[in-house]
C-alpha positions as CSV (number, residue, x, y, z in Angstrom):
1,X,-5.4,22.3,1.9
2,X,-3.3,22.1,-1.3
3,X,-1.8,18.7,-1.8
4,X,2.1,18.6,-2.6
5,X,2.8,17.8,-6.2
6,X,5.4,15.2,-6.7
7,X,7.6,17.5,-8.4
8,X,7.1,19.8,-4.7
9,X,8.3,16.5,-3.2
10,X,11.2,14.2,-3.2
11,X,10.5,10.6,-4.4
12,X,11.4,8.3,-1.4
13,X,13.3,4.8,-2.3
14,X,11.7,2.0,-1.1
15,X,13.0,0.2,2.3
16,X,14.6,-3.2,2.0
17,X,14.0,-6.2,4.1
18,X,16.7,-8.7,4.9
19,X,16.4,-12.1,3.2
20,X,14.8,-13.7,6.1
21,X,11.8,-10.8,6.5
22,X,11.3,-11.0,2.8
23,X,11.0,-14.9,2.9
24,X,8.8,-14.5,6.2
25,X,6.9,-12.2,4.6
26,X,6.5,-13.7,1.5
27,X,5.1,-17.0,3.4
28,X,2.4,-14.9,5.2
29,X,1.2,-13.7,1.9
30,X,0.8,-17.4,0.4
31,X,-1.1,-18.8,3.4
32,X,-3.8,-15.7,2.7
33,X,-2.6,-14.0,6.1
34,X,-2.0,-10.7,4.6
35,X,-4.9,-8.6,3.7
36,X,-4.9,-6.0,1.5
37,X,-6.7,-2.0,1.1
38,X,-7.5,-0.2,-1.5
39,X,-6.5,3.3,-2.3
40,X,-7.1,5.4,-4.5
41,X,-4.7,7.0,-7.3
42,X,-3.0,9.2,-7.0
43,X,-2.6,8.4,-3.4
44,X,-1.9,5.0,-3.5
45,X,1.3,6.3,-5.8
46,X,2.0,9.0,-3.2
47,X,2.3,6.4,-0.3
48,X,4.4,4.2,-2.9
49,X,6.7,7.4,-4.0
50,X,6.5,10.2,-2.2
51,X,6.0,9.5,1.4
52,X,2.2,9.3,2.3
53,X,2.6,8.7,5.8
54,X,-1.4,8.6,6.6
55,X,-4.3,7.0,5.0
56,X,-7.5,8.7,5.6
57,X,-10.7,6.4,6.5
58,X,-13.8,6.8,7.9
59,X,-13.8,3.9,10.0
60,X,-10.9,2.7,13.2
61,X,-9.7,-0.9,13.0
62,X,-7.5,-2.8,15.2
63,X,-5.3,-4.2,12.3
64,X,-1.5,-3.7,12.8
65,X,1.2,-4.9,10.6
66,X,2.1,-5.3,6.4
67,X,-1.2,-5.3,3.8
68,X,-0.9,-5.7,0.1
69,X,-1.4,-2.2,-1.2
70,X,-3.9,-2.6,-3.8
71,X,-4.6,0.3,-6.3
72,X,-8.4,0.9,-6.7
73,X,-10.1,0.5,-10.1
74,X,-11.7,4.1,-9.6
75,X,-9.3,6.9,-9.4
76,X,-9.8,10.8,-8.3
77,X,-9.4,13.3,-11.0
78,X,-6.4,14.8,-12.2
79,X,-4.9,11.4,-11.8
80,X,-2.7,10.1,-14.3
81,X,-3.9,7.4,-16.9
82,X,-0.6,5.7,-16.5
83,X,-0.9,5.2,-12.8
84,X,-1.9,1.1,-12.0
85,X,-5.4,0.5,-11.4
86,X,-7.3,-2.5,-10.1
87,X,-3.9,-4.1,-8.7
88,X,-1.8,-5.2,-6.3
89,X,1.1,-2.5,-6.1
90,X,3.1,-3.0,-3.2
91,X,2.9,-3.8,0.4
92,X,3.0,-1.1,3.5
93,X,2.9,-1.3,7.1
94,X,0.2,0.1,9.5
95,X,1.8,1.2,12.7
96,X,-1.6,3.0,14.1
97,X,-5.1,3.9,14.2
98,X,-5.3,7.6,15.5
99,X,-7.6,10.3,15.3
100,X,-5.2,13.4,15.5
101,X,-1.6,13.3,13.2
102,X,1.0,16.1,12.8
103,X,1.3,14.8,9.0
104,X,0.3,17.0,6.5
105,X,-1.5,14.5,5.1
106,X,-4.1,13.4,7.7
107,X,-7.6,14.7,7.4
108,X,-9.5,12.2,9.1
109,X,-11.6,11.5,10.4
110,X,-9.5,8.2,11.4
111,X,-6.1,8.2,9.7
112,X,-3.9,5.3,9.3
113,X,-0.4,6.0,9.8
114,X,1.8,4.1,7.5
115,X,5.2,2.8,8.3
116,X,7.9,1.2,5.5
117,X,7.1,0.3,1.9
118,X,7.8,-2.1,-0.5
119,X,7.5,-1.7,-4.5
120,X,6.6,-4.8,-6.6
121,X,8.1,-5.5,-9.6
122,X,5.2,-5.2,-11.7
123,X,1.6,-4.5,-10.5
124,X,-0.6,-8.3,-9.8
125,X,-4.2,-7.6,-10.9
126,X,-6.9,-8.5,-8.1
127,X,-10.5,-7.1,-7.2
128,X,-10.2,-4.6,-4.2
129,X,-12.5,-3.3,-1.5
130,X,-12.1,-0.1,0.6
131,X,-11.9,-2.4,3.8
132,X,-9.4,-4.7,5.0
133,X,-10.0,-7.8,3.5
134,X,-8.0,-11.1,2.6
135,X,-7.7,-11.4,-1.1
136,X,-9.2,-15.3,-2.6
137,X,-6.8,-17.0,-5.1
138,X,-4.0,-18.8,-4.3
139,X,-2.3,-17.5,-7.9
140,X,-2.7,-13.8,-7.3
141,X,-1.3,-14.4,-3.8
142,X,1.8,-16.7,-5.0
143,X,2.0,-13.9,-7.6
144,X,2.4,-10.9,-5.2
145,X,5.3,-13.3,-3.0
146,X,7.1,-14.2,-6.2
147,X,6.9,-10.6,-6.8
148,X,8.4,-9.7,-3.4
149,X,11.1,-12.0,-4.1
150,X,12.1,-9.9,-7.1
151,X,11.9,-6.4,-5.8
152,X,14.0,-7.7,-2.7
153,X,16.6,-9.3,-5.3
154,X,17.6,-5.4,-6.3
């Protein structure tokens, strides 16, 4: 399959909470009950910009709701230099676990299908894992919801 290049694709604004999902949000993330997945560049940009709807994993998981969108350190090639690495980048919804997708983008064997997004300000540098996991450090967590704040601001 040939992957769509972002200039073959539209970039996609981010969504926008209210105030009070934003503040709710942002509280979740200081009490460590977000967790966050790496990804890859370029497709942890694609799912930021341009509408990456599925994640492809090797394993299922039961999780359901916003993670912290961590950039890996490692990155495929072809990538661009100036794309984040090793940080926090946004947050994303999963809506589902499936198998089988429509998208374009699935492969599986498991895909992840991704629902609204949310740019930081500035990337918030933490150590990632492939896996779902809830990130230790109170700063780098107070860092990511002061972030929210300020993408949600305008």
């Amino acid at each position: 399959m040939a992957w769509p290049m972002p200039a073959e694709i539209e970039c996609r604004p981010f969504d926008v909470l209210s105030l009070a999902e934003t503040q709710a949000l942002a509280r979740q993330i200081v009490k460590a009950r977000i967790p966050a997945i790496s990804v890859r560049q370029p497709w942890a940009h694609y799912i930021m910009h341009f509408g990456k709807d599925i994640e492809n994993r090797r394993r299922r998981t039961s999780y359901r709701g916003w993670v912290m969108l961590h950039a890996g350190q490692r990155a495929l090639v072809g990538a661009s230099p100036n794309m984040p690495r090793g940080a926090i980048i946004g947050l994303v919804e999963i809506l589902d676990c499936v198998t089988t997708h429509e998208s374009d983008w699935f492969l599986g064997p498991i895909g992840l299908v991704l629902g609204r997004r949310i740019g930081l300000v500035a990337p918030v540098t933490a150590k990632g894992r492939p896996e779902l996991i809830f990130l230790p450090g109170p700063p780098i967590l107070a860092e990511v919801a002061n972030q929210l704040h300020m993408s949600s601001s305008g």
